[in-house]
N, C-alpha and C positions, 0 to 999 in steps of 0.2 A: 440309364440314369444313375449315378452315385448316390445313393441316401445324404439325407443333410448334411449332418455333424461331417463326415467325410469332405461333402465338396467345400464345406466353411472353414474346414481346418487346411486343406490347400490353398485356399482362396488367402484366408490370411497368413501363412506361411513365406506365399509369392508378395504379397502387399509389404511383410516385413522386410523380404529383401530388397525390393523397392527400394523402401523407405532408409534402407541399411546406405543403401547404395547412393541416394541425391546426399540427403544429414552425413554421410560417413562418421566419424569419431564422435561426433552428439549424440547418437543412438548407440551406439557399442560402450559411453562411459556410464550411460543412464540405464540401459536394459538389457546388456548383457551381464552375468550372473559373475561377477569377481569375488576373488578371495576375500577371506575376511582381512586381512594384514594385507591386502592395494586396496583400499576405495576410492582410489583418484581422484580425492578430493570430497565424494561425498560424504554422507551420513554413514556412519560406520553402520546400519541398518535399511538397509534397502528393499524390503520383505517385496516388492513387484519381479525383483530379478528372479525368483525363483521360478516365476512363470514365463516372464518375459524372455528372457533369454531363448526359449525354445523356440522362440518367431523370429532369430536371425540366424544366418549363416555364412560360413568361410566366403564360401566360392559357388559359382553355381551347380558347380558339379555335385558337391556336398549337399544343398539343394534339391536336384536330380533325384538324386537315387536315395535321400530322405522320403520326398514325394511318391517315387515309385513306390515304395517300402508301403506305402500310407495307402496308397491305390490298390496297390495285389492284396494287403493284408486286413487294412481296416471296412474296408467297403464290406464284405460278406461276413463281417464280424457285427458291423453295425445292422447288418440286416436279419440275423437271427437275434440280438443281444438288444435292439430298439436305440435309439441317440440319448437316451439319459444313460444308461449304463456305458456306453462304450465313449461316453463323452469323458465320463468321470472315468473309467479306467485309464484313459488316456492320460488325461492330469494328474490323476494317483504318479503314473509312471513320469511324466516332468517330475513332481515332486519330490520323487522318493530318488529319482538322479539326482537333481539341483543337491538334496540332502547328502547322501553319499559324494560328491563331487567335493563339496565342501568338507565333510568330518574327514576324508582322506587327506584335503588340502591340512586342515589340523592338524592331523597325526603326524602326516612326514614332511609335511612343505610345499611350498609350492614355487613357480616359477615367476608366479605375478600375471600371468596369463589369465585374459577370462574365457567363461566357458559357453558356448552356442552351439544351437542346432538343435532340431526335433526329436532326435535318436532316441534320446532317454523316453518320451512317447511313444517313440515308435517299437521301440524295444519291449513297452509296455504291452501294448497292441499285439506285437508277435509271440509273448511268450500265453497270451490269453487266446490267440489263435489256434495256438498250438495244443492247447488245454481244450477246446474247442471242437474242432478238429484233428483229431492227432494223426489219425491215418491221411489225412488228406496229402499228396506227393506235390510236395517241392522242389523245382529245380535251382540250387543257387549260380550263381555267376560263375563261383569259384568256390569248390571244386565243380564242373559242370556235371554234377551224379544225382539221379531222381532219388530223392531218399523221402520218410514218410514227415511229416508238420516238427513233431514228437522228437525225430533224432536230429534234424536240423538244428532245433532250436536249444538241444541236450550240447551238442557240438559247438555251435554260436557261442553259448555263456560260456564254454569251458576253455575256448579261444580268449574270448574279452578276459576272465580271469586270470588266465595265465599271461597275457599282455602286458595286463595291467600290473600282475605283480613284479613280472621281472622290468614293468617300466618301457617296455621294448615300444617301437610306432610313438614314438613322442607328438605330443599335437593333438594326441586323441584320449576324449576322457572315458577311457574303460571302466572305470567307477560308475559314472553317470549312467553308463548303457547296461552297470550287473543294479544299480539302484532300479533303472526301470523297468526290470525283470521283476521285482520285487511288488513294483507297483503294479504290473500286469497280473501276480497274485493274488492281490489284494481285493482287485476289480475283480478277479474270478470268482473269488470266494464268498467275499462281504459285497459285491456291487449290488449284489440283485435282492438288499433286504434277507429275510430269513429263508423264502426260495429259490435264494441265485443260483446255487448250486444245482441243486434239483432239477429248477429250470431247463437250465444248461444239458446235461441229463438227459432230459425230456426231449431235448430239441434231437440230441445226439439218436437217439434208439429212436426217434420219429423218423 
């Protein structure tokens, strides 16, 4: 059985795409996360997109292996960590991508493109796994090498970073996915009140 927060956060994932998919361009002008300089008309302040956006995506591939990501990683996250903390880590990391996605789009520009998909959560999720569990062996896709939670995840940001800086993989917001790193910190450190940490800790040497 998935713990809650888990099967509710695929549940409405799938639902957004749906919903992506009958409305087409209604839903991508309304809650997909754009730039400040497109609002396509609407209110130059949109504060729903910074969450909304995380509940659609490209393609369903993009989709797929979001979901997957949410399944291998968050389910045994949410079950030592309980659905209030890993609910909120997970939205720290929407937020703190939505947030980085945008002040990059400020600094250098942007293309007018907006920006979707769970990653910046789920990247949230992963880097608090990692912190978590750090010996625990991951196999990625690519490269196919067992390596421990800890270097996977050392490896992962330092890919997005350098992607994102030299701009390389256009389509993809590497900001949004080193924001949610940020926000998987945050949820580690401060989610658990003044003994998250500890907690955490606790669980690990049990």
């Amino acid at each position: 059985m998935l713990p809650p927060v888990t099967q509710a956060l695929l549940i409405a994932n799938v639902l957004g795409f749906l919903l992506e998919n009958v409305f087409g361009g209604t839903i991508i002008q309304w809650f997909a996360l754009w730039p400040a300089a497109e609002v396509q008309g609407l209110p130059w302040l949109t504060p729903w997109q910074l969450v909304t956006y995380s509940f659609l995506h490209a393609s369903i591939t993009h989709l797929a292996f979001n979901m997957f990501a949410l399944w291998m990683f968050g389910a045994d996250l949410e079950r030592v960590w309980g659905p209030r903390r890993f609910l909120l880590t997970y939205f720290l990391g929407v937020l703190c991508g939505a947030f980085a996605q945008l002040l990059i789009g400020l600094l250098v520009g942007t293309n007018g493109a907006p920006t979707v998909g769970a990653s910046a959560g789920i990247f949230g999720v992963l880097l608090a796994f990692a912190l978590v569990f750090p010996d625990r062996t991951i196999m990625p896709l690519i490269p196919p090498i067992p390596m421990p939670a800890r270097v996977f995840v050392l490896l992962y940001a330092l890919l997005e970073l350098g992607l994102g800086v030299t701009g390389s993989e256009a389509g993809v917001a590497h900001f949004a996915h080193l924001g949610g790193l940020l926000g998987g910190w945050l949820g580690y450190y401060f989610g658990g009140g003044s003994g998250g940490r500890r907690a955490t800790a606790w669980v690990r040497r049990r």
